[in-house]
C-alpha positions as CSV (number, residue, x, y, z in Angstrom):
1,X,-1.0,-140.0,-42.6
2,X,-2.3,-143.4,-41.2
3,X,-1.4,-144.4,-37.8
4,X,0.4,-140.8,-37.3
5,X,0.4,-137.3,-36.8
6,X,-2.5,-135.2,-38.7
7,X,0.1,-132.4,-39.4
8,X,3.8,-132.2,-39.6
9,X,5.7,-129.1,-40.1
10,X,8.7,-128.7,-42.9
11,X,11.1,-128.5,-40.1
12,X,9.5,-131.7,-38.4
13,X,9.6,-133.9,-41.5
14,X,13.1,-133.2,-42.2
15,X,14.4,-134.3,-38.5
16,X,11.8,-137.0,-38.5
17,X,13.0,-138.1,-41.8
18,X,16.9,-137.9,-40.4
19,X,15.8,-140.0,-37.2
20,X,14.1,-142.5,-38.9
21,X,16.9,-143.3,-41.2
22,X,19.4,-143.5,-39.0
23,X,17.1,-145.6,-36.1
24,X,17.0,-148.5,-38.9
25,X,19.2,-151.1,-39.0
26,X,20.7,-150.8,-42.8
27,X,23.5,-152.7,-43.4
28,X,26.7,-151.0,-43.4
29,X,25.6,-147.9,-41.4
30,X,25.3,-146.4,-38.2
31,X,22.3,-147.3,-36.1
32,X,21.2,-148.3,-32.5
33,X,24.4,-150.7,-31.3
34,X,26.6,-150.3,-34.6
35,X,28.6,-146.8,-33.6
36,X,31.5,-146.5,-36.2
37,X,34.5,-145.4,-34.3
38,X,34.5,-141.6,-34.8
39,X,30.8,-141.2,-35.7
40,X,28.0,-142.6,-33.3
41,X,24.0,-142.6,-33.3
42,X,24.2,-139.4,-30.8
43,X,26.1,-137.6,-33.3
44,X,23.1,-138.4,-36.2
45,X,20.4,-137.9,-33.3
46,X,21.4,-134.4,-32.4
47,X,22.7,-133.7,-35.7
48,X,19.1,-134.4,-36.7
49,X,17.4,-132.0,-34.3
50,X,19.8,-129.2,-34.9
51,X,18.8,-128.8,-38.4
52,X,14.9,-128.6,-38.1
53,X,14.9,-124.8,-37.9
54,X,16.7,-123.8,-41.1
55,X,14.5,-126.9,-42.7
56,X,11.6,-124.8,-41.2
57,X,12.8,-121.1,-43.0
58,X,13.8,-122.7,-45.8
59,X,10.6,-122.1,-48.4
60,X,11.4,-117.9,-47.5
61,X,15.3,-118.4,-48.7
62,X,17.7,-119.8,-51.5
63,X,18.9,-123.2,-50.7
64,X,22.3,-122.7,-50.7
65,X,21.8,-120.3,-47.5
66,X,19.8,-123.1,-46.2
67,X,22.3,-125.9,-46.7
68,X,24.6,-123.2,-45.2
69,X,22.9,-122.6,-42.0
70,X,22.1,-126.4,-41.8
71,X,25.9,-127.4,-42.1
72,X,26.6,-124.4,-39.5
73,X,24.0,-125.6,-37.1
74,X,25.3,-129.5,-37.3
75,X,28.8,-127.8,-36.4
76,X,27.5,-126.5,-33.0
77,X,26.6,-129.9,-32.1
78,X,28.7,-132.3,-33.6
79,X,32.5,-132.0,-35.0
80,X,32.2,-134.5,-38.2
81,X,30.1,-134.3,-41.0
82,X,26.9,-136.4,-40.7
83,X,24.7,-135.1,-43.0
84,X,26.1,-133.2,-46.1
85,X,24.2,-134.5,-48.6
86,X,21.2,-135.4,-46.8
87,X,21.0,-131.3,-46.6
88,X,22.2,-130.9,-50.4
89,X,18.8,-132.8,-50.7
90,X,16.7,-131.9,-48.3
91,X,17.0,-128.2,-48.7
92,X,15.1,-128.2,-52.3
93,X,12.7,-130.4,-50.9
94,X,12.0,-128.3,-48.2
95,X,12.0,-124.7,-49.9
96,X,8.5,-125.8,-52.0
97,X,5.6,-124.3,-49.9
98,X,2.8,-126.8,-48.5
99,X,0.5,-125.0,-51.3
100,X,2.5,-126.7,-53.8
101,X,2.5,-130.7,-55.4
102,X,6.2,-131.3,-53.8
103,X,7.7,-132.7,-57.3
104,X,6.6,-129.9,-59.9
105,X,7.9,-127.3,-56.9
106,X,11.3,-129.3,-56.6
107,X,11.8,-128.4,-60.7
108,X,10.6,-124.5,-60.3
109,X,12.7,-124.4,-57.3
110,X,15.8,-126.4,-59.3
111,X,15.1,-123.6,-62.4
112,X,15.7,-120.6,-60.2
113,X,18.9,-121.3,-58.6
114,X,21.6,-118.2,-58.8
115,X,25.0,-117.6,-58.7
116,X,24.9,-116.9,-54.6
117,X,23.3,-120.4,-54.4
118,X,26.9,-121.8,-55.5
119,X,29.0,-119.9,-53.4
120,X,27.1,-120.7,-50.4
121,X,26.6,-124.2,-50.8
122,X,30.5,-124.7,-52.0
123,X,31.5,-122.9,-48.4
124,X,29.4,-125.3,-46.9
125,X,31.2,-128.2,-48.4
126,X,34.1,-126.9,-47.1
127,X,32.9,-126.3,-43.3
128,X,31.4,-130.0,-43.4
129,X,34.6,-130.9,-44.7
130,X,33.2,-134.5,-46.0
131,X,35.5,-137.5,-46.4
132,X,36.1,-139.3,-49.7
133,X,35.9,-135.9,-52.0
134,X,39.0,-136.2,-53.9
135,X,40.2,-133.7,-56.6
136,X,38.9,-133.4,-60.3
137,X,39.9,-130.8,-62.7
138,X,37.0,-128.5,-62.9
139,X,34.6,-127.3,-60.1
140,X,36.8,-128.1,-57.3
141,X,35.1,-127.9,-54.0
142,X,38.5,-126.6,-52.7
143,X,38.6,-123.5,-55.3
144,X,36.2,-120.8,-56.2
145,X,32.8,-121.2,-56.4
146,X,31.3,-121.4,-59.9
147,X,28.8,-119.3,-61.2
148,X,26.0,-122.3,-62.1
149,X,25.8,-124.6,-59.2
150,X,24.1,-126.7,-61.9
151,X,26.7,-127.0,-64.0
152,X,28.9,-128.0,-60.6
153,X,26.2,-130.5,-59.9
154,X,26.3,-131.7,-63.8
155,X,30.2,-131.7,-63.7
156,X,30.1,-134.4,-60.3
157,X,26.7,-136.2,-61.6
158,X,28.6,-139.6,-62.6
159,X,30.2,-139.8,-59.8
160,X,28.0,-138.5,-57.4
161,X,24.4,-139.5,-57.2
162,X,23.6,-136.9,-54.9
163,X,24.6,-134.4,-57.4
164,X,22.9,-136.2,-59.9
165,X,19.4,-135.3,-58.2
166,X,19.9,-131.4,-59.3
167,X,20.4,-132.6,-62.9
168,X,17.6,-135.1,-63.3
169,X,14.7,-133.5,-60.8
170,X,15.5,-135.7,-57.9
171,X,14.0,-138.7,-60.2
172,X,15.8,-141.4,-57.3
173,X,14.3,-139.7,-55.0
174,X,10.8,-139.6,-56.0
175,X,10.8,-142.6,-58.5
176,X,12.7,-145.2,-56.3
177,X,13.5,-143.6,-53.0
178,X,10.1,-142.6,-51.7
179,X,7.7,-144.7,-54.1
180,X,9.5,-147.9,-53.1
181,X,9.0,-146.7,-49.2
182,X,5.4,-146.9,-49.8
183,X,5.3,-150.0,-52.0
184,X,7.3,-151.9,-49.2
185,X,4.7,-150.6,-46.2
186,X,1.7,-151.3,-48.9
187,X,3.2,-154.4,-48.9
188,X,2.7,-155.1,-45.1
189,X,6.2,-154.6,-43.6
190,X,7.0,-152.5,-40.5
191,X,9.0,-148.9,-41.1
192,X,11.7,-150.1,-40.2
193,X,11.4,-153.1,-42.2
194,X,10.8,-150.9,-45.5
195,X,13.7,-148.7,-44.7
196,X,15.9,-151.6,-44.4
197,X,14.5,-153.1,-47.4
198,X,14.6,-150.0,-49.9
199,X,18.5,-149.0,-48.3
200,X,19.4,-152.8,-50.1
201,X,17.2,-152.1,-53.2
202,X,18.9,-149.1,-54.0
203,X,22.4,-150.4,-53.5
204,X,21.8,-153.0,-55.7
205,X,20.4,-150.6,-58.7
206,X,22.4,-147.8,-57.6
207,X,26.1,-149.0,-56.7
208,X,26.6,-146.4,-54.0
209,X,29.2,-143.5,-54.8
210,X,30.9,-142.6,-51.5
211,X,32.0,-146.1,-51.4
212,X,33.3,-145.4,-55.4
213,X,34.8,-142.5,-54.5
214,X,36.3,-143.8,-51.1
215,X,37.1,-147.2,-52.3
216,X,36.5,-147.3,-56.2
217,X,33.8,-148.1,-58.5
218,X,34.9,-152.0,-58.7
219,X,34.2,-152.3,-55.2
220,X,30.8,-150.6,-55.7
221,X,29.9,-152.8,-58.0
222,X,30.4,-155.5,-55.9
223,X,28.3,-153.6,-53.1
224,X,25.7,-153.6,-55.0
225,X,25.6,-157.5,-56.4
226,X,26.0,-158.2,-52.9
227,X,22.9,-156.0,-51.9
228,X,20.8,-157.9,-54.8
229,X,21.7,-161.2,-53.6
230,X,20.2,-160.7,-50.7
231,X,17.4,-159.6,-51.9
232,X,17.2,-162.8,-54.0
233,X,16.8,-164.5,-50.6
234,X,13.5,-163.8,-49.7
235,X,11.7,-160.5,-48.1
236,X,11.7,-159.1,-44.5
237,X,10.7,-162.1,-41.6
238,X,12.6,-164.9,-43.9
239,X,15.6,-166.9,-42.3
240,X,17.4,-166.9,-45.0
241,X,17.2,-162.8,-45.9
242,X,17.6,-161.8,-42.6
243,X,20.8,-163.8,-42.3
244,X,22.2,-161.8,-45.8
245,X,21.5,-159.0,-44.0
246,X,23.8,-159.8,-41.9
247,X,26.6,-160.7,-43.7
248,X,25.9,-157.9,-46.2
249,X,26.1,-155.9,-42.7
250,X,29.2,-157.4,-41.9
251,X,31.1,-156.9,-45.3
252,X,30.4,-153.5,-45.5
253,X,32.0,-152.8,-41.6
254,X,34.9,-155.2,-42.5
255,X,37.5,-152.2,-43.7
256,X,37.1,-149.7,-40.8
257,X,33.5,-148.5,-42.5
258,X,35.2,-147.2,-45.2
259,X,32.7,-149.3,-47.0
260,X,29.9,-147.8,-45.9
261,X,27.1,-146.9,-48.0
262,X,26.4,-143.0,-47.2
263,X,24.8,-141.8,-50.5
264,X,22.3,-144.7,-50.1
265,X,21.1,-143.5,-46.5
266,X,21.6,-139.8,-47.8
267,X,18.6,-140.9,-50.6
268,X,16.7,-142.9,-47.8
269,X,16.3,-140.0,-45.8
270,X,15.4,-137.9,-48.8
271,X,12.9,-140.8,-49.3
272,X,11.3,-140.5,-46.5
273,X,10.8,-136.4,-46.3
274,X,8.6,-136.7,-49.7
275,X,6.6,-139.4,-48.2
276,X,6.3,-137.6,-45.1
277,X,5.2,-134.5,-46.8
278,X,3.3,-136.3,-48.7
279,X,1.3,-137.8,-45.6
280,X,2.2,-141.6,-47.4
281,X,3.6,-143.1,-44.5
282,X,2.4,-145.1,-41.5
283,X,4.1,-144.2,-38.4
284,X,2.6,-146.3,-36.0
């Protein structure tokens, strides 16, 4: 890992992942001097340390107890959800043993899931009590657990792109997430620069789907033309793309953040664990 540390632990990678996301300045989110009203940095910073230790235990349990004690630990330290579905991805990631290549483990790991996976990760839906859910007919986070939390996750995949990692292998996250992390540092741009570049590239392919389900799919849509117009502008350091930033910034903070693009950051973070783990990144 070039310009970093030699070694970083499962437990480490996760919170450095979580701190690094939410340290960048990606349009639309929370980061250093944007606080939304009811959900500031401090709440992502601490949120971010309290779940290295499940992160840590999680190759010696089934995920959903791992989501579970994540989501139990974030509720000691913070009263709002912060990072739901960063843990819904983060906790397969994180159950694959250093031993093993991360992606082929994510799929072994994906094949074994049990019925005790879905209960647990449905009551810890519930505890993180996320915004923007809504009610469909089948799978209902607010009734019983069913006994396939794939076919829960296949159920919500078009609508939720989160979900759709269990049903595709987590292809975002390797294939766009984390390889265009490294292709934007390859490229010569800061960290935080790459973040902030691959948060806009993946709204504009991937129309975000908590602002679907909190505001409708037209208005994702128009997130994510407005995300690829700005990166028609130019690249990180131009006048011009750095101002779309800003306005893309702006638009998505206009209707009391209700337009903010969570499932983006959630794959950002997810991004950044696998090229963490994967000792691709350069931290300095």
């Amino acid at each position: 890992m070039e310009g970093g540390l030699d070694t970083l632990t499962i437990g480490q990678c996760a919170t450095l992942a979580c701190l690094l996301e939410v340290t960048a300045n990606k349009p639309g989110n929370v980061y250093p001097g944007a606080d939304f009203q009811e959900l500031t940095l401090n709440d992502f910073l601490v949120s971010a340390v309290s779940i290295g230790p499940a992160m840590q235990h999680a190759a010696g349990r089934p995920i959903g107890l791992t989501v579970l004690a994540a989501v139990r630990a974030t509720r000691t330290v913070v009263q709002t959800n912060t990072n739901l579905g960063t843990l819904l991805l983060l906790a397969p990631l994180a159950k694959v043993g250093l031993s093993q290549p991360l992606r082929a483990g994510v799929g072994e790991v994906l094949d074994s899931l049990a019925e005790t996976d879905a209960s647990e990760i449905y009551e810890a839906i519930r505890l993180a009590s996320p915004g923007g859910m809504g009610r469909v007919d089948e799978m209902d986070v607010t009734g019983p657990s069913p006994p396939s939390l794939l076919d829960a996750m296949r159920a919500a995949a078009e609508r939720d792109l989160v979900a759709r990692q269990y049903v595709n292998r987590f292809e975002q996250v390797f294939d766009a997430s984390g390889a265009w992390l490294v292709e934007a540092q390859e490229a010569g741009w800061t960290l935080r620069e790459s973040i902030v570049r691959t948060h806009v590239r993946l709204m504009a392919t991937f129309p975000d789907s908590l602002i679907a389900r909190k505001c409708g799919q037209q208005l994702a849509d128009e997130s994510a033309c407005r995300a690829a117009e700005v990166l028609s502008r130019g690249v990180p350091g131009d006048a011009n793309y750095e101002k779309g930033l800003g306005e893309l910034d702006g638009w998505l903070r206009a209707d009391g953040n209700r337009r903010n693009p969570g499932t983006t950051a959630d794959l950002i973070t997810a991004g950044l664990f696998v090229a963490l783990r994967n000792e691709m990144l350069d931290l300095s």
